[in-house]
C-alpha positions as CSV (number, residue, x, y, z in Angstrom):
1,X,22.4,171.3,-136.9
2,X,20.2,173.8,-138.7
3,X,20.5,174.0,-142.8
4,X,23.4,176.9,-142.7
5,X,25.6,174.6,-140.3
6,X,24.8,176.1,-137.2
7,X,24.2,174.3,-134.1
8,X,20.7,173.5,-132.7
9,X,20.0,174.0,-128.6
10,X,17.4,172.3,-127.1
11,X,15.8,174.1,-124.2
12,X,13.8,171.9,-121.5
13,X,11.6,174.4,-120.3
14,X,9.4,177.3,-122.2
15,X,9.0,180.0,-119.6
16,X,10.7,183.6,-119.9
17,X,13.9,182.8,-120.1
18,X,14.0,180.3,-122.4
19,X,12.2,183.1,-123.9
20,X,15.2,185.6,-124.1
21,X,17.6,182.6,-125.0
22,X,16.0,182.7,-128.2
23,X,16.2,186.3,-128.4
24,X,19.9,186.1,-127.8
25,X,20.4,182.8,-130.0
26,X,18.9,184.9,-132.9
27,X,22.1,187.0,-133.6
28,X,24.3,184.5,-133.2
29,X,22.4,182.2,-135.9
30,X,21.8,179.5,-133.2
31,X,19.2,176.9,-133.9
32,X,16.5,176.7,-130.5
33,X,13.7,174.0,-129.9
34,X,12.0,174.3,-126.7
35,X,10.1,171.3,-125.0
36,X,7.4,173.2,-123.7
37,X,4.1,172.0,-121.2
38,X,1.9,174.2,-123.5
39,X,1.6,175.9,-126.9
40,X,0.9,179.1,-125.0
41,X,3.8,178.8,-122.7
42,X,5.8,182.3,-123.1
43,X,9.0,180.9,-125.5
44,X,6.5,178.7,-127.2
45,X,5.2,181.9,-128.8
46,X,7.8,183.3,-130.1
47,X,9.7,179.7,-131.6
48,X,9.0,178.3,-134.6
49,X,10.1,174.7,-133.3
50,X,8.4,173.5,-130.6
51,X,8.1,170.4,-128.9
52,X,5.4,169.8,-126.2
53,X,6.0,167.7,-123.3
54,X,6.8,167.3,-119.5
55,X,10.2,167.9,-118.3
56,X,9.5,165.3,-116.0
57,X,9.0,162.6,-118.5
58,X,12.0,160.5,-119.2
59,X,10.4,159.4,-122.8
60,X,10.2,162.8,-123.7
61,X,13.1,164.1,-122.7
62,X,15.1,161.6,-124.6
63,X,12.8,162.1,-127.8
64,X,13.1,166.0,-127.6
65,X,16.9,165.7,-127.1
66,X,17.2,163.8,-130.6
67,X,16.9,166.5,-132.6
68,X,19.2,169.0,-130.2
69,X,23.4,169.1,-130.5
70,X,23.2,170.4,-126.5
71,X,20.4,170.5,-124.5
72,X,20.1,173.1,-121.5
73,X,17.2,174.0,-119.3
74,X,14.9,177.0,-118.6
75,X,14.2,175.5,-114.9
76,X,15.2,172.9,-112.3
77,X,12.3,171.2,-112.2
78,X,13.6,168.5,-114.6
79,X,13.5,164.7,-114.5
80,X,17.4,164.2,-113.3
81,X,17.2,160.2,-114.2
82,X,16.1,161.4,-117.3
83,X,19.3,163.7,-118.2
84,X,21.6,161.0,-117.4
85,X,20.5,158.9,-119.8
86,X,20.3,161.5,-122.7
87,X,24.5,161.6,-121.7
88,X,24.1,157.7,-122.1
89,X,23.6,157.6,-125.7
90,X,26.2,160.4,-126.1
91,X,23.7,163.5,-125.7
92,X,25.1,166.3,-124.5
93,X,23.4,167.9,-121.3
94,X,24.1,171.5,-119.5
95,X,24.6,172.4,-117.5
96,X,24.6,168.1,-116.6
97,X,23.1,166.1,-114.0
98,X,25.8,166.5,-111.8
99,X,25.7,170.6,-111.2
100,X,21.9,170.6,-111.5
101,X,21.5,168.4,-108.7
102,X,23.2,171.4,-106.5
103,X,20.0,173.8,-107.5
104,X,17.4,171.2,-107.3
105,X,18.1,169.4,-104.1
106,X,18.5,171.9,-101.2
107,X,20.2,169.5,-98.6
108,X,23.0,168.1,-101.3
109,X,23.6,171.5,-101.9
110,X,23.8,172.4,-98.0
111,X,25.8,168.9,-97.2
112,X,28.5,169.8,-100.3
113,X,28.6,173.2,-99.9
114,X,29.5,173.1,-96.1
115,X,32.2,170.6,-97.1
116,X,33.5,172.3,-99.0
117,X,33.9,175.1,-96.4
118,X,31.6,177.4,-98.2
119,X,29.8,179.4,-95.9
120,X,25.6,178.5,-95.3
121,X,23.4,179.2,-92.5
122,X,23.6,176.5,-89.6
123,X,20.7,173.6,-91.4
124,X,19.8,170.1,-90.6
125,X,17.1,167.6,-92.2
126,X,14.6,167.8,-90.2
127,X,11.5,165.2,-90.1
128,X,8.9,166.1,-87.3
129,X,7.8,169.4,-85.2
130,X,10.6,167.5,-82.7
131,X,13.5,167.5,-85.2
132,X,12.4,171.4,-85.7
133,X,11.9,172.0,-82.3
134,X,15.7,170.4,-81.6
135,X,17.1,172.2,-84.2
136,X,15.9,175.7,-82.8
137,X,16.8,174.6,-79.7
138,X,20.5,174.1,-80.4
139,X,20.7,177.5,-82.3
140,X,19.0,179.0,-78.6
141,X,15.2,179.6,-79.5
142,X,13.0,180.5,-82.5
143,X,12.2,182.0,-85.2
144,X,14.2,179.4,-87.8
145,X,13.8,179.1,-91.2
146,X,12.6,175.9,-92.8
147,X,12.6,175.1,-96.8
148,X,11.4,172.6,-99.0
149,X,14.1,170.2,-100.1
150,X,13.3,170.7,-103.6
151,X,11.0,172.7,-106.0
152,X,10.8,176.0,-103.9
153,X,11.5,179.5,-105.6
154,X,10.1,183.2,-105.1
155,X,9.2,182.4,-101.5
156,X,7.2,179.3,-102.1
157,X,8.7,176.3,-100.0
158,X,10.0,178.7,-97.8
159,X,8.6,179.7,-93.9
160,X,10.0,180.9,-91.1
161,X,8.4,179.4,-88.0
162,X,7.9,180.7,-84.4
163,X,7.1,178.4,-82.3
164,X,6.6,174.8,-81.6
165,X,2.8,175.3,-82.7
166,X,3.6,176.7,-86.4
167,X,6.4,173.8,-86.8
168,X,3.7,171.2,-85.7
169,X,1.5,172.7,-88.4
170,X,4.1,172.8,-90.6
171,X,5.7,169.3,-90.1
172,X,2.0,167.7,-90.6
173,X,1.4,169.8,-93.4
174,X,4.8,168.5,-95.2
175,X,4.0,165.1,-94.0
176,X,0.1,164.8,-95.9
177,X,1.8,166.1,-99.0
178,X,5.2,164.2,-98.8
179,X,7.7,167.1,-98.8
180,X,10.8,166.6,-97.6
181,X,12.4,169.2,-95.1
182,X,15.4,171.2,-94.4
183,X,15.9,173.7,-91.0
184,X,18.6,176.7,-91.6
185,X,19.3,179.3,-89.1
186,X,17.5,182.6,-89.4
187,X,19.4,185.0,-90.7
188,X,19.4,189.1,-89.8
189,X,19.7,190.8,-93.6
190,X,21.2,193.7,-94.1
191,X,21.3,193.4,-97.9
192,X,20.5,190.5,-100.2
193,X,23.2,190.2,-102.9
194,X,23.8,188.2,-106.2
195,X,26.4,186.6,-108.2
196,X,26.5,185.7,-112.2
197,X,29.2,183.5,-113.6
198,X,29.0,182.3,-116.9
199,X,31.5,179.2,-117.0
200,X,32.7,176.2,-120.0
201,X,32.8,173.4,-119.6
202,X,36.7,173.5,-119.4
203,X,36.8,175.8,-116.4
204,X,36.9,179.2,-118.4
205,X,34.5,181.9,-117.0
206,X,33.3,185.4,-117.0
207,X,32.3,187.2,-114.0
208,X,29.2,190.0,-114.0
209,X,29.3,192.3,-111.4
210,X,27.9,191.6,-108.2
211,X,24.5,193.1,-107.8
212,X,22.2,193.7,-105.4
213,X,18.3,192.1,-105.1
214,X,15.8,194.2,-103.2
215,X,13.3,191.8,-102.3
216,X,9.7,192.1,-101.1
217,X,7.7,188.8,-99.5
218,X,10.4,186.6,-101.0
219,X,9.9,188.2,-104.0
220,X,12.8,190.6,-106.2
221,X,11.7,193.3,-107.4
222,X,14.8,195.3,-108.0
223,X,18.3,194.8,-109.1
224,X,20.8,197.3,-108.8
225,X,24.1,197.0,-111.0
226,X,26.6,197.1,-109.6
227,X,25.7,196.6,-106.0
228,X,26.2,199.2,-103.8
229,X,28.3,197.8,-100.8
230,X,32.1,198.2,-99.7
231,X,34.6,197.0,-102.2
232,X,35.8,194.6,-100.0
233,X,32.4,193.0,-99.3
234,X,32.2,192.5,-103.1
235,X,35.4,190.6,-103.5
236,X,34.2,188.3,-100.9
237,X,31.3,187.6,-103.0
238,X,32.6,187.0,-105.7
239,X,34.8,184.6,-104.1
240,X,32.0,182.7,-103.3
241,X,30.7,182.5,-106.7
242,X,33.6,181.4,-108.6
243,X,34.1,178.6,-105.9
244,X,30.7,177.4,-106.1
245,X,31.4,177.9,-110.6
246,X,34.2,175.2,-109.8
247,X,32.5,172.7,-107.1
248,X,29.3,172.4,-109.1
249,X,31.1,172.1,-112.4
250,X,28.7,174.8,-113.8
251,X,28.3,175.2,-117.5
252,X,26.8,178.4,-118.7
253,X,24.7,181.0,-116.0
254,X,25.4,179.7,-112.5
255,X,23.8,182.6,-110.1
256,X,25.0,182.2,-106.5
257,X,22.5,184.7,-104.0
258,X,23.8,185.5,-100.8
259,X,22.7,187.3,-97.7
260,X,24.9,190.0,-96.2
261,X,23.8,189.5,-92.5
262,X,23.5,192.4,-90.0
263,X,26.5,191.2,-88.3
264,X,28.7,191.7,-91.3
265,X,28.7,187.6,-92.7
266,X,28.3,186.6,-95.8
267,X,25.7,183.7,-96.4
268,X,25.0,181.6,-99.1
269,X,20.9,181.6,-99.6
270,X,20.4,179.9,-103.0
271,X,21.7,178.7,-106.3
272,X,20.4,178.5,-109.5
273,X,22.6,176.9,-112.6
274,X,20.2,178.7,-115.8
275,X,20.0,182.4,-116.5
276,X,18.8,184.0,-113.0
277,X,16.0,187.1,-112.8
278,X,19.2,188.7,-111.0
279,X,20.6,189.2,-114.7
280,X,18.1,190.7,-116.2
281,X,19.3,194.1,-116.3
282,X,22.5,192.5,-118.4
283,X,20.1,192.3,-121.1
284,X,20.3,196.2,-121.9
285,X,23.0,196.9,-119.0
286,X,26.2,194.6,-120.1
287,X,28.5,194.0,-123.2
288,X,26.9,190.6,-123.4
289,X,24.0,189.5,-121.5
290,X,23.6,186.3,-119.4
291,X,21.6,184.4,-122.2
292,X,24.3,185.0,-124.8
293,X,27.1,184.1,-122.2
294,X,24.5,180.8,-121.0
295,X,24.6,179.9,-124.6
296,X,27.9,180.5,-125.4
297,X,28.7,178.6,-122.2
298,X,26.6,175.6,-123.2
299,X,28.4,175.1,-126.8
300,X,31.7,175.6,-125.2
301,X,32.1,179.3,-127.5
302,X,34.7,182.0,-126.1
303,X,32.5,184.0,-123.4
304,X,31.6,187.7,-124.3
305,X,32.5,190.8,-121.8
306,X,30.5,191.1,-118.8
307,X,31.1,195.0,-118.3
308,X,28.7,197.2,-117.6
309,X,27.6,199.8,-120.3
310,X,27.0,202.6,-118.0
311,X,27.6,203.4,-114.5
312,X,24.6,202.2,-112.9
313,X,21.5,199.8,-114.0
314,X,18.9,199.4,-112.6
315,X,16.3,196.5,-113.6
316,X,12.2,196.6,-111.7
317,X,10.2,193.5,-112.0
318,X,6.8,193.8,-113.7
319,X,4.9,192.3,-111.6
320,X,0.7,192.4,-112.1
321,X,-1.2,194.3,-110.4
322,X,-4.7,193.9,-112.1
323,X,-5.6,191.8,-115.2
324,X,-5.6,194.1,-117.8
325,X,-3.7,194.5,-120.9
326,X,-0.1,196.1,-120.4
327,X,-0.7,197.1,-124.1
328,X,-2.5,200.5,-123.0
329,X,0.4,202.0,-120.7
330,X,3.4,201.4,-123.2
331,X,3.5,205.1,-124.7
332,X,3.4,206.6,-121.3
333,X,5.6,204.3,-119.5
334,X,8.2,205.1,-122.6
335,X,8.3,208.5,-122.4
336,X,11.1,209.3,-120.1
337,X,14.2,211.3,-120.3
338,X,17.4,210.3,-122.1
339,X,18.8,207.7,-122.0
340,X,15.2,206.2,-121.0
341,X,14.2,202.8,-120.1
342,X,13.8,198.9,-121.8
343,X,10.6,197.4,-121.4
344,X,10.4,193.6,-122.2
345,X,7.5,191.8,-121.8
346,X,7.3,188.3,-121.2
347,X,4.0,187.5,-123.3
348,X,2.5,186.2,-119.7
349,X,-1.3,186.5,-119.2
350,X,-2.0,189.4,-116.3
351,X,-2.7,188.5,-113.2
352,X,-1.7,190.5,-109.3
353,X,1.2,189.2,-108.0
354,X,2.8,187.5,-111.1
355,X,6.1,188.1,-112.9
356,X,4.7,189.5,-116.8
357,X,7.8,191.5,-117.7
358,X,10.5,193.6,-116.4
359,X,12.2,197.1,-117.2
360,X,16.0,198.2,-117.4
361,X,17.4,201.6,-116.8
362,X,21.1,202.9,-117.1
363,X,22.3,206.3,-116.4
364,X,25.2,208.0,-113.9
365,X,23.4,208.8,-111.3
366,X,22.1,205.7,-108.9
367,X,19.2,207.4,-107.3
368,X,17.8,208.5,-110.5
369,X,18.4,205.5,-112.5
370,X,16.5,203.8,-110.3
371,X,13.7,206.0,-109.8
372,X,13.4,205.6,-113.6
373,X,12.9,202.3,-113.4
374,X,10.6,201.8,-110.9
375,X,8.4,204.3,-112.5
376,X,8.1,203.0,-115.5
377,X,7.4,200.0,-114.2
378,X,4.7,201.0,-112.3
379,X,3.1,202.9,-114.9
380,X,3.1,200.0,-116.8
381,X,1.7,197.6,-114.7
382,X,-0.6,200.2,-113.5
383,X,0.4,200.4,-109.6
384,X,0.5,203.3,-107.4
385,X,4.1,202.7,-105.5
């Protein structure tokens, strides 16, 4: 507890959105420690208690969670062994063991969710260039898509091979560096779309609405709130989400992104069960944005409003172009027409390709709220597009 009675959450993890946890705990007089990998990590600069270790160390796990009422995490790549024995001596974890597992291992997420009838891409673990070679051949010829089992995101862990050659390359290339594999049908995208559900742990949630993620080389680089396909597509989305809320047993953010195919299905792609750069734009955009709701969720408070505060929002990525100082291009980037645009920086060194920050718009008009945003973005991260 901090001095004034409030409770204290502990966040595995010190990247940007642990970050804009604390941010959101700040109002709400919530104590935040952070186990971070450095002293320079992005929430390590901004909180005045941090601790620094590996999120894949079970001793300091258990020695950061002492001094935490909850404990919630920033990322997936966390020691699972490790969480279960913080609940052990009566820590509390979440989202817990048991709904992270769904985000950090790709073919217990593909195995439940296809139990559970929940629709994914046609997958199999695959071993060899034979098993990859087998699986294409049972879906009637190439390209397929093969993924890491775990520690992918943004592309990484993720290819889509053509032939038997590339899958030999690829299955020898998995094999020297002992990463597991997982083959999924390749899916024809007409739009990528996102759910956010902030859940307690007693089943209670609130729903954002469902957005879509416009996304370059396996990168997002836009949201647009809400998302603009047919009512009845949205329903069916958020279906999805609030079964997968339930199946995983999420507490606070789960995101749920899905592929709307070319031939009209809806397809689970990923999960994530932390605040999701698909929420972003909730930050400025929302009555209460998915890092209050992921806290809330987490110390089992009343959930705020999801709604949206205007029409339309729009959130661009900053992602670097060059490896200079953003500090330069704030004044013009800011000066746009009412009601203008959010910056937030995530106190990330430069460099081209990298996420550093991102920028909200709102307004009533979807093709000029976005066009707001993505300028602003780019004349902030100095790019031409």
């Amino acid at each position: 507890m901090t001095p004034d009675g409030f409770p204290v959450v502990g966040i595995v993890g010190a990247g940007q959105l642990a970050r804009m946890m604390i941010q959101a705990a700040i109002p709400l007089g919530i104590g935040v420690r952070v186990l971070a990998e450095r002293a320079d990590d992005s929430a390590a600069r901004v909180c005045p208690d941090v601790v620094i270790g590996s999120p894949d160390s079970a001793e300091d796990l258990l020695a950061f969670s002492a001094g935490c009422d909850v404990v919630t995490l920033d990322h997936e790549l966390v020691n699972l062994e490790a969480l279960e024995r913080i609940e052990a001596v009566g820590g509390i974890v979440r989202p817990g063991p048991f709904t992270l597992r769904f985000a950090k291992d790709k073919a217990h997420q593909r195995r439940e969710f296809s139990a559970a009838g929940l629709p994914v891409p046609e997958f199999a673990e695959v071993e060899s260039a034979a098993d990859i070679e087998a699986f294409a051949g049972r879906l009637g010829g190439w390209p397929v898509v093969v993924k890491a089992q775990r520690g992918g995101y943004d592309g990484r862990g993720v290819w889509v091979v053509d032939g038997p050659t590339a899958a030999a390359d690829l299955a020898r290339e998995a094999a020297s560096r002992g990463v597991a594999l997982i083959a999924e049908r390749f899916v024809r995208i007409r739009q990528e779309l996102a759910v956010l559900i902030a859940r307690r742990p007693g089943g209670e949630t609130a729903v954002y609405p469902v957005v879509e993620t416009v996304q370059r080389d396996g990168i997002c680089h836009e949201v647009l709130a809400p998302a603009p396909v047919p009512p009845e597509v949205a329903a069916r989305a958020l279906a999805i989400g609030r079964q997968i809320a339930e199946l995983t047993q999420a507490t606070g953010i789960v995101a749920t992104e899905l592929f709307w195919s070319e031939d009209g299905e809806l397809l689970i792609n990923e999960i994530a069960t932390r605040p999701h750069n698909s929420g972003h734009f909730s930050i400025d955009g929302a009555q209460t944005s998915q890092f209050a709701n992921h806290l809330r969720g987490a110390l089992d408070w009343p959930l705020g409003d999801t709604s949206l505060l205007a029409p339309y929002v729009v959130m661009a990525n900053l992602l670097g172009a060059d490896s200079e100082s953003l500090a330069p291009r704030m004044a013009q980037a800011l000066m746009q027409p009412a009601p203008g645009v959010h910056p937030h920086l995530y106190g990330k060194g430069v460099r081209p390709g990298r996420k550093i920050g991102h920028v909200n718009a709102l307004g009533d008009d979807p093709a000029e709220t976005r066009a707001r945003a993505v300028r602003a973005a780019a004349l902030l991260t100095g790019r031409t597009e």
